[in-house]
N, C-alpha and C positions, 0 to 999 in steps of 0.2 A: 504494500500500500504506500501510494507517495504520502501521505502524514508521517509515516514511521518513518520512512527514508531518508526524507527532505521534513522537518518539521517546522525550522526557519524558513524556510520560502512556504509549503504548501499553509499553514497556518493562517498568513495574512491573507492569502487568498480563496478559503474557505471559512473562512468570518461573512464575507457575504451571503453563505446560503446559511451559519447558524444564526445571522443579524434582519434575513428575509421578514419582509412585513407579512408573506405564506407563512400559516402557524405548522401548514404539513412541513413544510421545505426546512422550517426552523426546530421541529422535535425530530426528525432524522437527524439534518447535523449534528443537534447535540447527543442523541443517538452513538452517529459515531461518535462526536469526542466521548461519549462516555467509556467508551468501549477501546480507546486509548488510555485513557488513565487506569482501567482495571489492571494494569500490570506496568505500569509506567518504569521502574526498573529493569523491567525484563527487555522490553522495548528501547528503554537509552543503552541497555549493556549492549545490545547486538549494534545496536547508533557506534557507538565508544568503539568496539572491536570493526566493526567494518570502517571506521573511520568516517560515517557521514553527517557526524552532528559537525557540523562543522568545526573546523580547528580554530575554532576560537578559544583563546585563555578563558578560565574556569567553566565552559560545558561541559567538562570530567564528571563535576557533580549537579549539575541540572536534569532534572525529570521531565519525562512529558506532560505530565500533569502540570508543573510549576511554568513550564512553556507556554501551555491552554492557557490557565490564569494569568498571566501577564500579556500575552497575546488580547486576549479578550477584553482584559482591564484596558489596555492602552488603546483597542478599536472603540468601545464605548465612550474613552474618553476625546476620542480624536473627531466621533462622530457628535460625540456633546458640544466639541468646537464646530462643527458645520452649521451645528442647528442653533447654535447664538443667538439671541436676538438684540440689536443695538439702538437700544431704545434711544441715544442720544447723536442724531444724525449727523453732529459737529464733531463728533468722536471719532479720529482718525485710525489713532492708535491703540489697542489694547497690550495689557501687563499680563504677561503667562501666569505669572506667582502670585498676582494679586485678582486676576481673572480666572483665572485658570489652576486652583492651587492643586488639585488631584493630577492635571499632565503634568503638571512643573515637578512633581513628586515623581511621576511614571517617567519621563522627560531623560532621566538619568539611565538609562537599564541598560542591560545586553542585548535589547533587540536589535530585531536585523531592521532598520530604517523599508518602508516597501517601496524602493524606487522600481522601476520597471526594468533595469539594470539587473537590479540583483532575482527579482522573480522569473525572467524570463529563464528557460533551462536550452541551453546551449546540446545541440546533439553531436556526437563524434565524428568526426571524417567516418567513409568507408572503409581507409586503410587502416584503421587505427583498431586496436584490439579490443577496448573499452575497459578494460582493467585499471587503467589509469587517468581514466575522463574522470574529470570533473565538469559536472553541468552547470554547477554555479558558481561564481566568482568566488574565492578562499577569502577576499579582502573586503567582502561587502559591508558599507557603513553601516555603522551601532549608533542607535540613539546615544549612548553614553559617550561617543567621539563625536556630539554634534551638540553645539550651545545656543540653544533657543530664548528669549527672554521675551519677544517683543511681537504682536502681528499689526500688520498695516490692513486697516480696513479697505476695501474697493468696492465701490460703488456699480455693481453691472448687476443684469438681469439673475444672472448664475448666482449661485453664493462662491464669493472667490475668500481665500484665508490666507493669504502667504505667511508662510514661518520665515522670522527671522535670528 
């Protein structure tokens, strides 16, 4: 299953069907995640020995269960930034830490930031044996290498958020 395999990349990308406004689409997801964390050990050890949690410093001791909750914590909170409402139209700028004190908190983690970059999974040449693919980038940015404090509000039809 790409969850066990890939959990930093498949995770952010399956938040969309446990975060669905379908209440079907959203008790299967968590369905599966449930069905992840029932042996979440067993799961990161074979992660650890095939090498694919990825080689980030301290995944040794990260679970998939602890990966779910933090995954989840940080889309809810990323999706509580979309759905803002800026009651003060002269308000250009908002404070993460003073607007936002729960991402400012999450803000710091070992996750994998979800650029498109790093979720997209790169396939092997033909010649290549696949023993030593890697489909996703080893060096993909972490919210904890990235210092956010500030968002500029934008005025368009969309709701725009830029992190800064």
């Amino acid at each position: 299953m790409v969850l066990q395999e890939y959990p930093n990349q498949a995770l952010w990308l399956f938040m969309s069907v446990v975060k669905s406004t379908k209440s079907l689409r959203e008790q299967r997801g968590n369905k599966i995640l449930d069905q992840l964390r029932v042996s979440p050990y067993y799961h990161c050890a074979i992660l650890i020995i095939t090498g694919m949690l990825q080689n980030i410093p301290g995944n040794e001791n990260t679970n998939i269960a602890d990966l779910i909750k933090k995954t989840t914590a940080m889309t809810n909170e990323l999706l509580a930034l979309c759905d803002y409402q800026i009651t003060d139209e002269s308000r250009k700028a908002l404070t993460i830490a003073k607007d936002f004190p729960r991402l400012a908190a999450l803000g710091r983690s070992r996750l994998l930031i979800p650029l498109q970059e790093s979720l997209n999974a790169n396939l092997p040449p033909n010649s290549s044996s696949g023993s030593e693919h890697q489909p996703f980038p080893l060096n993909a940015p972490l919210f904890e290498s990235k210092s956010c404090s500030s968002l500029r509000c934008v005025v368009a039809k969309l709701k725009h958020r830029i992190l800064r």
